[in-house]
C-alpha positions in Angstrom: 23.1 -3.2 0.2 20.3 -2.2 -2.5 16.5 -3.6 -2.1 15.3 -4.2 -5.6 12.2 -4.3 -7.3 10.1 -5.1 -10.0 6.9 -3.4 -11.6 4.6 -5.5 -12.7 2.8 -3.0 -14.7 5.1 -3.1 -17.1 5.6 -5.9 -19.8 8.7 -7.0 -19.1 10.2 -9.8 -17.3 13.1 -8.6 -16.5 12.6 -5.8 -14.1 13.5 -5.9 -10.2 10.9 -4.3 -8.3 6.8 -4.9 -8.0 4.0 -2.2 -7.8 0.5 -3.1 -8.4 -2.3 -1.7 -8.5 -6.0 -2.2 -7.9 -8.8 -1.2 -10.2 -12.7 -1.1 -9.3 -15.9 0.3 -10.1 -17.5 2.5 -7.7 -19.7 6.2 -8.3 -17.1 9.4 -7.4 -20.5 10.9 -5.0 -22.8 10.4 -3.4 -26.2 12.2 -4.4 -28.1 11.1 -0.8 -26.3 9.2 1.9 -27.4 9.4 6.5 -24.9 7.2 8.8 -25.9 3.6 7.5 -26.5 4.2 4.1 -25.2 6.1 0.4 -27.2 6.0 -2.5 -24.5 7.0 -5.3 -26.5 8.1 -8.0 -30.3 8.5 -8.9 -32.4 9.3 -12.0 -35.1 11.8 -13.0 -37.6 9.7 -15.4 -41.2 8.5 -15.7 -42.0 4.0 -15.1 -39.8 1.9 -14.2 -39.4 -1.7 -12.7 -37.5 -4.0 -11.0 -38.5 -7.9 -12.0 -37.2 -11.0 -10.8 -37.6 -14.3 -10.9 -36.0 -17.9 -10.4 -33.2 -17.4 -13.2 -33.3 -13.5 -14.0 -33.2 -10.1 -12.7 -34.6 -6.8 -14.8 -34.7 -3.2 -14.2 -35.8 -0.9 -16.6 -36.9 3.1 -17.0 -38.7 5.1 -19.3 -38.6 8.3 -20.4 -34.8 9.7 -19.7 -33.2 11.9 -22.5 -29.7 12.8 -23.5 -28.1 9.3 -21.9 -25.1 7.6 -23.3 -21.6 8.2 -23.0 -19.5 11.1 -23.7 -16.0 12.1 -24.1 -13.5 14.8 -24.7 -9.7 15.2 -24.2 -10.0 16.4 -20.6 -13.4 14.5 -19.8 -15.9 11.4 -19.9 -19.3 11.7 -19.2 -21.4 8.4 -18.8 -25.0 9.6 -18.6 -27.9 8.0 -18.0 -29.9 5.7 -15.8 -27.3 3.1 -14.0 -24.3 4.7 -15.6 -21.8 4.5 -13.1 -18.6 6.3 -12.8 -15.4 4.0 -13.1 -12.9 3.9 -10.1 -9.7 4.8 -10.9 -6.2 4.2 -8.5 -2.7 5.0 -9.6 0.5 4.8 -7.7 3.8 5.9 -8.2 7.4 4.2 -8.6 10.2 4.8 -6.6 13.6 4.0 -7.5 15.7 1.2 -5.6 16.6 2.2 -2.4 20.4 1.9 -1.6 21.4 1.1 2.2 23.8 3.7 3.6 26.3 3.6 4.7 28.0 -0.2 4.1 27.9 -2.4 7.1 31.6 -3.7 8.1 31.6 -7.5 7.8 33.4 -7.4 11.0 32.6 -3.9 13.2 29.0 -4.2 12.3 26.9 -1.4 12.0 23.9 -0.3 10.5 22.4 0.9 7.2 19.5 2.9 6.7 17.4 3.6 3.2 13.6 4.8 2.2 11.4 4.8 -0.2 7.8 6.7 -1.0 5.4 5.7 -2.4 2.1 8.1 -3.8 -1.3 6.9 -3.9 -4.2 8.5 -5.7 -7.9 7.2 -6.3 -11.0 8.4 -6.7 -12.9 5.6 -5.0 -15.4 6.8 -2.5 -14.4 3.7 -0.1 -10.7 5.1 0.0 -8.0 2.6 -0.9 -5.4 -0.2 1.1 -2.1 -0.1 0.8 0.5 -3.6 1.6 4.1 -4.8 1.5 5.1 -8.3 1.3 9.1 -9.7 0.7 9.6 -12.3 -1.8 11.7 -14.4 0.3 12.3 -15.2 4.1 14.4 -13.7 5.3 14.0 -10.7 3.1 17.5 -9.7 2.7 19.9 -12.4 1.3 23.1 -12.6 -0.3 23.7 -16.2 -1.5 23.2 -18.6 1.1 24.1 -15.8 3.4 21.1 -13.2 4.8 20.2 -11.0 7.3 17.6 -12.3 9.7 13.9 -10.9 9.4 13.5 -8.2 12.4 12.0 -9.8 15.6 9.9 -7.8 17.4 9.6 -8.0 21.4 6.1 -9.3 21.0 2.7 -9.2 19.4 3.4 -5.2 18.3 6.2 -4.0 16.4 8.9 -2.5 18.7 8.8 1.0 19.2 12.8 1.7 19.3 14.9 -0.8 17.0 17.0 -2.9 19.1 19.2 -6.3 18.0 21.3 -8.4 20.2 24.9 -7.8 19.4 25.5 -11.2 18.2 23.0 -10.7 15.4 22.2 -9.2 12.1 18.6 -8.2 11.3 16.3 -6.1 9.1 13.0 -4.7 9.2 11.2 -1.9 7.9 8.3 0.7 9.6 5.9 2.9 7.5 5.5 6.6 7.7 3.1 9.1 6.4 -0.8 10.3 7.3 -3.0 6.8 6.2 -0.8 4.4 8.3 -2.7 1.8 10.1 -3.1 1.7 13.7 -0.5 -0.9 13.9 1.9 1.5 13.3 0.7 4.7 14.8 2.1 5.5 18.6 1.4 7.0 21.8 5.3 8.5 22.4 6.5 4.9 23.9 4.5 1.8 22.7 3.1 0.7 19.3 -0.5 -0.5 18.0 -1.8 2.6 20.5 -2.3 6.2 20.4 -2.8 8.3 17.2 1.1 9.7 17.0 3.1 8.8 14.3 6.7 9.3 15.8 10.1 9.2 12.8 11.7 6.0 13.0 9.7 4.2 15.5 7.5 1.2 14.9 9.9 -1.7 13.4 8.3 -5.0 12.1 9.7 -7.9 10.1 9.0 -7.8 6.4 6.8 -11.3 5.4 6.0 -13.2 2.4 2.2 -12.6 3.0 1.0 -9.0 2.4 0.6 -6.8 5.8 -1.7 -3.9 5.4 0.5 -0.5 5.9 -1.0 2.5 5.1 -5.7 2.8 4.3 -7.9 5.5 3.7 -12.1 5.1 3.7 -12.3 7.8 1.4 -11.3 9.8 -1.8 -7.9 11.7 -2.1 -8.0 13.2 -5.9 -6.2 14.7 -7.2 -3.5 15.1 -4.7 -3.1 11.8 -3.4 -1.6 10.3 -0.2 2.2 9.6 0.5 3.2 7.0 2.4 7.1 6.5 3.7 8.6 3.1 3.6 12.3 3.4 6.3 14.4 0.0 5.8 16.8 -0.4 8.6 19.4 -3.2 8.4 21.9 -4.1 11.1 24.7 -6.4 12.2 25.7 -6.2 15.8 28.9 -5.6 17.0 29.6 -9.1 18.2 28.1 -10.7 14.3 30.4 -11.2 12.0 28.2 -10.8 8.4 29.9 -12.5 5.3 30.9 -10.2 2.7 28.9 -9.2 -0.1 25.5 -7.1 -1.9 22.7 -8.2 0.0 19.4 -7.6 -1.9 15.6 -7.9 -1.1 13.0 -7.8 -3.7 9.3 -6.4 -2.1 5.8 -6.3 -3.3 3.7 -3.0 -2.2 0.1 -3.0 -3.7 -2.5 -0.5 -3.8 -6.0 -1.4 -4.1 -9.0 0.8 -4.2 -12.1 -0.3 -1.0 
């Protein structure tokens, strides 16, 4: 089984996989900033005003020198009063993730595959990071699929477990900016600070869940974050034959 994807930052439309990514506009610092409050840049000058009224707003200085924007291979400097730094996010793209080993149509079994997934921004506010599927259930052949994990309750389950008469498959996030959801105490989810390997299973969904978020800066060295995929048919299931698929969405967007 392979789940495939399609990047949408690239102008194609034939491509299998989908990474996005977020872009906004934010100062890298903070020049003052106490527990309620960050001013992110000031200015050294002489006057200035701020004017409203019904229709406008003005503000204006006098008296700075050497403003404007500057630029080099390396660098760019924006100078000035109210130049702002732009916020910049990136993420990287994994290859498709292949399910090992093959599932027996008729023994059952189950199929394990990862993918990881590097996110780097400059943003003060730290960024978010989702997944979504493209189709319930996720992973289809055909008419045929594998149901969409099922969790005992409100939580994801902290060991995987399927009833033997049925096929399912879920995912769980790894890595140091998962959300609470998906951090443990040792036996239960949605609790503790722990993040134990291979615990924590939920159901992929067609609307984005938050997996991974950070309220602050990690240039340059970025934040990776593990996606397992864990698909299973029990060993009273018979699962049709064939390359079952699912396409997923993660997005990175900067706070």
């Amino acid at each position: 089984m392979r789940i495939k994807r399609k990047q949408i930052l690239q102008m194609t439309s034939f491509v299998f996989f989908v990474l996005a990514a977020g872009f906004g506009f934010a100062a890298s610092a903070a020049v003052m900033q106490s527990d309620n409050y960050k001013i992110q840049s000031d200015s050294v000058n002489i006057g200035g005003i701020l004017a409203t009224s019904t229709n406008y707003k003005i503000e204006d200085t006098v008296g700075e020198i050497a403003t404007g924007e500057s630029t080099s291979s390396s660098y760019k400097l924006k100078a000035g009063y109210q130049q702002m730094q732009e916020t910049v996010i990136s993420i990287t793209s994994p290859s498709d993730v292949t399910m090992s080993p093959a599932i027996g149509g008729v023994t059952g079994g189950t199929g394990d595959g990862s993918a990881v997934w590097t996110v780097i921004t400059d943003s003060p506010a730290g960024y978010s990071l989702t997944i979504k599927a493209s189709s319930s259930p996720a992973l289809r052949f055909g008419s045929y699929n594998f149901a969409d994990y099922t969790p005992a309750g409100a939580n994801p389950d902290y060991s995987w477990s399927i009833a033997s008469t049925n096929s399912e498959f879920g995912f769980t996030p790894e890595g140091n900016d998962i959300v609470q959801k998906y951090k443990d105490n040792g036996s239960a989810c949605n609790t503790g600070s722990g993040g134990t390997a291979d615990k924590c299973w939920d159901a992929l969904s067609t609307s984005a869940k938050t997996i991974a978020q950070s309220t602050s800066a990690n240039h340059p060295s970025g934040t990776a974050s593990t996606v397992k995929f864990r698909a299973e048919s029990g060993s009273s299931h018979i699962q049709v034959n064939g390359t079952y698929t699912a396409t997923t969405t993660i997005t990175a967007i900067t706070l």
